[in-house]
C-alpha positions in Angstrom: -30.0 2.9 10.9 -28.2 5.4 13.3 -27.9 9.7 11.8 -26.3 10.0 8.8 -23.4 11.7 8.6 -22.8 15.3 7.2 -19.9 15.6 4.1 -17.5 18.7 3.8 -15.7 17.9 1.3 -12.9 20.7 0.9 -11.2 20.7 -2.9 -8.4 22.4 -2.9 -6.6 23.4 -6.4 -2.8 22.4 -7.3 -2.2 22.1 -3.8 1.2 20.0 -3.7 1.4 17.5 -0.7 4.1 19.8 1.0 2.2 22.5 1.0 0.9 22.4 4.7 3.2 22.8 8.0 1.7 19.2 9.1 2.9 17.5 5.9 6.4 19.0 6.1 6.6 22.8 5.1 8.7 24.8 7.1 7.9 27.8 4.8 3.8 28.1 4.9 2.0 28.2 8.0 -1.5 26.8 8.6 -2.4 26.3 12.0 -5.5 25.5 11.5 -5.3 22.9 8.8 -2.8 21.4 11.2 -5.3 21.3 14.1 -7.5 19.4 11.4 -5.0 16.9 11.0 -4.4 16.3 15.1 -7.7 15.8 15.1 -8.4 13.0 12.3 -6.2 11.3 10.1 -3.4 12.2 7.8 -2.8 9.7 4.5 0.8 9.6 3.8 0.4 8.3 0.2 -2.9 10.3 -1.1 -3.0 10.6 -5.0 -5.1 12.4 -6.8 -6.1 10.6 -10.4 -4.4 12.8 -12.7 -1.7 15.5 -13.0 -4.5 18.3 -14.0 -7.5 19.4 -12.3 -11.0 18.5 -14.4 -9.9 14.8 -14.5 -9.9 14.7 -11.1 -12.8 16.6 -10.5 -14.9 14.4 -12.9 -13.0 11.2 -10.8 -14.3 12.3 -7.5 -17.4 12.9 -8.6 -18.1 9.5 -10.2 -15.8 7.0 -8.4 -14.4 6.6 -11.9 -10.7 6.6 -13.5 -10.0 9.7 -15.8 -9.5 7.3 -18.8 -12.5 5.5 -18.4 -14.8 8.7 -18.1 -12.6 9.8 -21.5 -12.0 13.5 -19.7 -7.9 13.2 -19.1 -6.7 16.5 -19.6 -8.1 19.7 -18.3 -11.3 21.4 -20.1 -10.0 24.1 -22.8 -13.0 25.4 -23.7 -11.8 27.6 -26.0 -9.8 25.4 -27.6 -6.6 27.1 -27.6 -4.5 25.1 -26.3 -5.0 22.1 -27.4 -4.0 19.3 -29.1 -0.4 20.2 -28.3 2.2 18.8 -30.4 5.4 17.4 -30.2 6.9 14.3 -31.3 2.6 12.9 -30.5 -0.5 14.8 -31.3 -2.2 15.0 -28.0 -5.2 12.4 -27.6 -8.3 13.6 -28.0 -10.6 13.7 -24.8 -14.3 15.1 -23.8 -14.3 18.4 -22.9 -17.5 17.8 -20.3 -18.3 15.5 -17.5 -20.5 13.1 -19.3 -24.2 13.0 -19.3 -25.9 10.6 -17.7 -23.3 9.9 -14.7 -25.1 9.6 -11.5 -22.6 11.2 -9.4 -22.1 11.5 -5.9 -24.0 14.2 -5.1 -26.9 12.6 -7.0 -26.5 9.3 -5.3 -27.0 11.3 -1.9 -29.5 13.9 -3.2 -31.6 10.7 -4.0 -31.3 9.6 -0.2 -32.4 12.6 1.2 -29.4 14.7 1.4 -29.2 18.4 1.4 -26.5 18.7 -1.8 -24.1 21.8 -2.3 -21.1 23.1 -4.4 -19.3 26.3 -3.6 -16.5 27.3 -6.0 -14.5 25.9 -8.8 -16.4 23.4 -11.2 -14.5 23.6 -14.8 -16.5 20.3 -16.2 -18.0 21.9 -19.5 -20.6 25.0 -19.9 -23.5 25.9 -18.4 -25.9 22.6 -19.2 -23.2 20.7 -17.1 -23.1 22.8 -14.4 -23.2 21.4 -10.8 -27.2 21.7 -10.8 -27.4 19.0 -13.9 -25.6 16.7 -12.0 -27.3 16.3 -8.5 -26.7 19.8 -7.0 -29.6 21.7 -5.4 -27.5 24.9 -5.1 -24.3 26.5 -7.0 -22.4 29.3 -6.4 -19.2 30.3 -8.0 -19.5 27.0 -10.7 -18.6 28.0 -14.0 -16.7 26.5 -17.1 -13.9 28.7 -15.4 -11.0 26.5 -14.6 -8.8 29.8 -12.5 -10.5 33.1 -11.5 -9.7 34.7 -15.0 -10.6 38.7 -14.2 -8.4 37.5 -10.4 -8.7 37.1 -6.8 -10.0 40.4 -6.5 -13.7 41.6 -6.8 -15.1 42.4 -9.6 -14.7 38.5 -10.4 -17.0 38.3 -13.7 -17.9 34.7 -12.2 -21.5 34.6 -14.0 -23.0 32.0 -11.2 -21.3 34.5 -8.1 -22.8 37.6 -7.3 -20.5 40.7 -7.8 -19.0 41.3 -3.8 -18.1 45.0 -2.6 -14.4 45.9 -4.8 -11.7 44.5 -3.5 -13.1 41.7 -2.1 -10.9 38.1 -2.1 -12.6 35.7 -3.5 -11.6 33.1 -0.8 -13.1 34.6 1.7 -16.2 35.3 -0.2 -17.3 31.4 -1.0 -16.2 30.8 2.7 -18.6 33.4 3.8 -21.1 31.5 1.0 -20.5 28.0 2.4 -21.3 29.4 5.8 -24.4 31.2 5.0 -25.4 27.7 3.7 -24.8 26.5 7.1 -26.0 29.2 9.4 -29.9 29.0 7.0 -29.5 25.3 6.8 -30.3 25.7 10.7 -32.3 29.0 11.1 -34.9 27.0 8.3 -34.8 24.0 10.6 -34.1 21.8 7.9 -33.1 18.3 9.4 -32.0 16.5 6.0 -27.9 15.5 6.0 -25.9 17.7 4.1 -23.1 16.9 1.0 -21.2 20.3 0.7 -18.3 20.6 -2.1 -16.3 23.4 -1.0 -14.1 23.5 -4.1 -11.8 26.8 -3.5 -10.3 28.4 -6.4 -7.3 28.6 -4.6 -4.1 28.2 -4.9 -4.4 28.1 -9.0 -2.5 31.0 -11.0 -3.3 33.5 -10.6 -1.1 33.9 -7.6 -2.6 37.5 -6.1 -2.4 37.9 -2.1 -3.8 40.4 0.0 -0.9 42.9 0.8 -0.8 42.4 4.2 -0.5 38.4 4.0 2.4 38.8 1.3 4.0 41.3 3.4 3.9 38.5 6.4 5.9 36.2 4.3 8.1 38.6 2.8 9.7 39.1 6.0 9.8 35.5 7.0 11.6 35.1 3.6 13.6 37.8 4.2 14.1 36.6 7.9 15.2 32.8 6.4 17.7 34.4 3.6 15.9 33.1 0.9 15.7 34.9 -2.7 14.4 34.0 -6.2 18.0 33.3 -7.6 18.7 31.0 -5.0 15.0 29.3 -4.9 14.6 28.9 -8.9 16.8 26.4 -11.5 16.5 26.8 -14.6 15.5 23.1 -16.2 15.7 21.3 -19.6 13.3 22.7 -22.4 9.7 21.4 -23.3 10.1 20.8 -27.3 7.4 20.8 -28.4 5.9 22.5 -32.1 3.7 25.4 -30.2 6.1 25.7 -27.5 9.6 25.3 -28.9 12.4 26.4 -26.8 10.4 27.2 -23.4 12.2 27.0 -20.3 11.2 24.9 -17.7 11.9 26.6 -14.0 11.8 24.6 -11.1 11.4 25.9 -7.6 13.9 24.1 -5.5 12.8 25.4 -2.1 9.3 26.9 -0.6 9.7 30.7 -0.8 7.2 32.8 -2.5 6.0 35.0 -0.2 2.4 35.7 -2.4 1.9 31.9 -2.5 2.6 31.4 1.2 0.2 34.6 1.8 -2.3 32.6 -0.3 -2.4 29.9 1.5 -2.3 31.5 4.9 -5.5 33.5 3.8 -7.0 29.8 2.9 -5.9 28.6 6.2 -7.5 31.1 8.4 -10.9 30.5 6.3 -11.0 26.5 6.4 -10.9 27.8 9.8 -13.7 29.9 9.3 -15.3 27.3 8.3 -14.9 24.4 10.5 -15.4 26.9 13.7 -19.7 27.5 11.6 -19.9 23.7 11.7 -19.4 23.8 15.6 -21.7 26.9 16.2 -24.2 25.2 14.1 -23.9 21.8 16.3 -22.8 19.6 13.7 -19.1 19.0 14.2 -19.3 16.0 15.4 -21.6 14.7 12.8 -19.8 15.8 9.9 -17.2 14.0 7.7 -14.7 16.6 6.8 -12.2 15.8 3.7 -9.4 18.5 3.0 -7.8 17.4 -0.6 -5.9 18.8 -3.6 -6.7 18.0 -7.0 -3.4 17.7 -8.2 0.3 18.3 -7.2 1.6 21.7 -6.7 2.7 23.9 -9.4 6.4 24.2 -9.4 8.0 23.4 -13.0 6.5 26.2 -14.5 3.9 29.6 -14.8 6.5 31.2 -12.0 6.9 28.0 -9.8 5.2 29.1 -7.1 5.5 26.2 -5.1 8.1 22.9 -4.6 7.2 19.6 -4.0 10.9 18.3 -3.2 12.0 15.4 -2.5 8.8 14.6 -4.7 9.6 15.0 -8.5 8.8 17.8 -10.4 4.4 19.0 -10.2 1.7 19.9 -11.7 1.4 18.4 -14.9 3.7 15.3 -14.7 3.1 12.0 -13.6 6.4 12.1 -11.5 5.2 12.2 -7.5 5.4 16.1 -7.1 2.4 15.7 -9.8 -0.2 13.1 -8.2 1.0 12.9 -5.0 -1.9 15.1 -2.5 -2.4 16.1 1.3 -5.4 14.6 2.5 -6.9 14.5 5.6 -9.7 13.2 6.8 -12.0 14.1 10.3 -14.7 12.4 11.7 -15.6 11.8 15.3 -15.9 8.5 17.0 -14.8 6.9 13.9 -11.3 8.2 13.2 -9.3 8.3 16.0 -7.7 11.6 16.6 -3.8 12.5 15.3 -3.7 8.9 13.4 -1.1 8.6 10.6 -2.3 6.0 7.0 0.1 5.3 5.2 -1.9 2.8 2.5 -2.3 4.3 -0.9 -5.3 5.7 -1.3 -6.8 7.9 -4.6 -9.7 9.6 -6.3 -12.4 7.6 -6.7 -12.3 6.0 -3.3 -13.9 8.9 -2.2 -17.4 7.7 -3.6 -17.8 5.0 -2.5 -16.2 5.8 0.8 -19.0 8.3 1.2 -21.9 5.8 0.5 -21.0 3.4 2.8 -20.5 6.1 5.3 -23.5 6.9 4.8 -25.2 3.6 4.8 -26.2 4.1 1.0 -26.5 1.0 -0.9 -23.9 1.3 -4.4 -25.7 1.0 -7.4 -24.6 -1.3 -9.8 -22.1 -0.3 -12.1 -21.7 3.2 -10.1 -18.0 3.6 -9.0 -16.4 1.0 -10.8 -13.2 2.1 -9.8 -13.1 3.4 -6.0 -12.3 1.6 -2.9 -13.7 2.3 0.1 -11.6 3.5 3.0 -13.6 3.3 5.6 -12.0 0.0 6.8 -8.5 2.6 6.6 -10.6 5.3 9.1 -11.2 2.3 11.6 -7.6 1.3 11.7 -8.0 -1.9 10.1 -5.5 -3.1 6.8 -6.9 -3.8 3.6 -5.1 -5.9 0.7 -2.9 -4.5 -1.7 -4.0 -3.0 -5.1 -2.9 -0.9 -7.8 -3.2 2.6 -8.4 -2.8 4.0 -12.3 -2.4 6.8 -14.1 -3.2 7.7 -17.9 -2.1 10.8 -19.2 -1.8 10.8 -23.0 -1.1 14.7 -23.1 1.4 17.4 -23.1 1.2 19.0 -19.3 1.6 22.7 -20.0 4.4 22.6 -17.2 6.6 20.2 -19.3 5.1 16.9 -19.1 5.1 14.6 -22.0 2.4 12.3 -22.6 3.0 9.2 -20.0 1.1 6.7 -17.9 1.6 4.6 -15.0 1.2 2.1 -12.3 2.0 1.9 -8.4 2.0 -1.1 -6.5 3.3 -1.7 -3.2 6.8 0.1 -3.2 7.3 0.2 -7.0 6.7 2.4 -9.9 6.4 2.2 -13.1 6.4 4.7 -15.9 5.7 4.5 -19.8 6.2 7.4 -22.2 4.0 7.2 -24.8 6.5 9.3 -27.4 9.7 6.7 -27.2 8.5 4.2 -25.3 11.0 4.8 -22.4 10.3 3.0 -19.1 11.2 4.1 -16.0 10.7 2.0 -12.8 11.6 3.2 -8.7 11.5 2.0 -5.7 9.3 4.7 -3.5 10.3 3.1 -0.4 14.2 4.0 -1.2 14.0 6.5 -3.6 11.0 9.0 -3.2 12.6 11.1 -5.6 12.5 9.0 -8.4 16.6 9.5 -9.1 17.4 5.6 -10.2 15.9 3.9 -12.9 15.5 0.0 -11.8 14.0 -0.7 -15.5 17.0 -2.4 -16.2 17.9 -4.1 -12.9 14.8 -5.4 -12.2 13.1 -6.7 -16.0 10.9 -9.3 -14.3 9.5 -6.5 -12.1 9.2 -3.6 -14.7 7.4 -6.5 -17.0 4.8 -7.7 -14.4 4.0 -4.0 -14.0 3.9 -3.0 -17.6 1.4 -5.8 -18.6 -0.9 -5.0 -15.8 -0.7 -1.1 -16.9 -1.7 -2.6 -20.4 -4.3 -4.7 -19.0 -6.1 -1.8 -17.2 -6.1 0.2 -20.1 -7.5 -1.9 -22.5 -10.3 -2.6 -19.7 -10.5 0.9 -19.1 -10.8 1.7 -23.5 -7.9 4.1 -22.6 -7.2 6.3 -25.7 -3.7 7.1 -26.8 -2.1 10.0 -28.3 -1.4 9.9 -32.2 2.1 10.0 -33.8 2.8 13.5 -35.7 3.8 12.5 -38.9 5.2 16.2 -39.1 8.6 15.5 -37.4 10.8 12.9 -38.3 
């Protein structure tokens, strides 16, 4: 068996697949995710597994569908927020990743690997913290699902060590992930290493470093673009605890703190990749760059747009699952290569096993595809992708789920049973209903929606017997 590859995985959060210069934002400017993406391949048609963050966290983790692992909306833990209400109780759903999953990390821990998370966890409290589930080392993993005290230090993270005031957090795990790096080899230690660099970034709250924001205030400024002429005002999310709130949708990339945010993010992803060459192990080293959801742009100040993709965070329209992701590795991938087959979150698992050379244990990953066969420019055969999401989306999505295959779509609400089927290849946007046109089509695609969640024990959301 030849060396085993190195994993960075890099976990971005509500990332919308616009959101970089190489995927088509003429707004944000990251020149050295771009350089990333000349250098590997870029998936046209990435989705991440759900419309909220701890789903797919938990789905990357295990190689595992949201509804099968029973975590499908994002942790509350203090219960707050949910069940929403509207016309549906919200369905219930586990507020941990489950015990007993032998994730990832563990599955390469058990093969020798050096295992690592830096940043964002949000799967449960403290006993299922990243070190109860195959991680040697965690910092900055919490039940935490945003940087609640802010960007700015002091953070109150309890598993990240207070930084000097005023220090950004982004830079801070960057400078965290590289001191991994830089004792990894001053220790001598030879074993592979699985690294989840999982930045809290760009998640609410949207705070920038002043000279960043003041960057992209004059190219706003520069480009004549304003809040009154970026910002719509949409249809209202009726719903019992949040009756008559507004939905705004951002219709153009503007926000000069976002943009800041993600330049800041840029510069340290380079940061980081430029430690993996001083440390020799660039060319050894798988690096992932992924979001896990769409970008945020129906609601909590619509800081980003995912047009011509539908709506964002929260829905299970395409501004809501569809991700960047890119993918480097050297001598495998060859460089500035385009893949356009639909990929999602659990390939990722086993992906990284077989990289790896790692046997899959039975029953592990039940739901990933590899894609290594994608990274050697070879086809593979057509599947589905799904979609469960028996919540209200605190951005204005009702509770929905759906299917992709090949070019077509199809939706099912959950509160009137509406379906909704498009046509990807000719309408991205998802602006005309083919439900109707095509019946044959819609009904092939419902029953296999039906048929995967009854495999998967998908739970649904309960009627509220409270409105008529």
């Amino acid at each position: 068996m030849g060396t085993r590859p190195n994993f960075l995985f890099i976990f971005l959060d509500d990332m919308g697949w616009k959101d970089l210069a190489c995927t088509g934002s003429t707004f944000y400017e990251t020149p050295n995710i771009d350089r990333l993406s000349r250098q590997g391949m870029t998936f046209a048609n990435a989705y991440a597994s759900c419309p909220v963050c701890s789903p797919s966290r938990a789905s990357y983790l295990t190689g595992k569908y949201p509804a099968r692992l029973g975590v499908t909306d994002w942790i509350d833990m203090s219960g707050q927020s949910h069940p929403l209400r509207g016309k549906l109780i919200d369905a219930p759903y586990i507020k941990h990743l489950p015990e007993g999953e032998y994730t990832i990390a563990q599955a390469l821990k058990d093969e020798g690997y050096a295992t690592w998370h830096v940043g964002k966890w949000h799967l449960g409290g403290r006993e299922y913290y990243p070190e109860h589930f195959g991680f040697e080392k965690n910092i900055g993993g919490c039940s935490w699902g945003h940087p609640a005290q802010g960007y700015f230090s002091p953070y109150g993270i309890e598993t990240l060590e207070e930084g000097p005031e005023g220090e950004y957090l982004t830079d801070r795990l960057t400078d965290e992930a590289i001191g991994l790096l830089k004792a990894r080899k001053e220790e001598g230690d030879t074993r592979p290493f699985y690294m989840s660099m999982c930045h809290y970034a760009v998640h609410t709250p949207i705070q920038v470093k002043e000279e960043d924001r003041l960057r992209f205030e004059k190219k706003a400024r520069e480009l004549g673009l304003d809040k009154e002429t970026a910002l719509v005002e949409g249809e209202e999310f009726h719903t019992e605890d949040k009756t008559g709130k507004h939905v705004m949708r951002r219709v153009i990339q503007s926000d000069p703190s976002y943009a800041g945010m993600i330049w800041n993010l840029d510069q340290n992803v380079g940061r980081l990749l430029t430690a993996l060459e001083e440390c020799g192990e660039a060319e050894n080293t798988v690096v992932v760059f992924t979001s896990d959801n769409g970008g945020l742009a129906t609601a909590e100040g619509s800081p980003t747009c995912n047009l011509p993709a539908s709506e964002g965070k929260g829905w299970v329209y395409e501004g809501g699952t569809r991700v960047p992701l890119i993918v480097r590795y050297p001598n495998v991938i060859k460089e500035g290569t385009r893949c356009d087959i639909p990929v999602t979150t659990p390939d990722f698992y086993p992906t990284f096993l077989e990289l790896a050379g790692i046997e899959k244990k039975e029953g592990a990953a039940p739901d990933g595809r590899s894609m290594v066969p994608l990274f050697e420019g070879r086809r593979m055969p057509e599947r589905p992708v799904f979609w469960h999401y028996p919540h209200y989306g605190n951005q204005g999505g009702t509770p929905a789920a759906c299917v992709v295959l090949g070019n077509y779509k199809y939706i099912e609400f959950f509160e009137d049973g509406r379906e909704e089927l498009y046509d990807l290849a000719v309408d991205f946007r998802e602006t005309n209903n083919l439900a109707e046109e095509l019946p044959e089509t819609a009904r092939k695609l419902k029953l296999l929606l039906h048929g995967w969640q009854q495999e998967q024990c998908a739970v649904f959301p309960a009627k509220n017997e409270n409105i008529m």
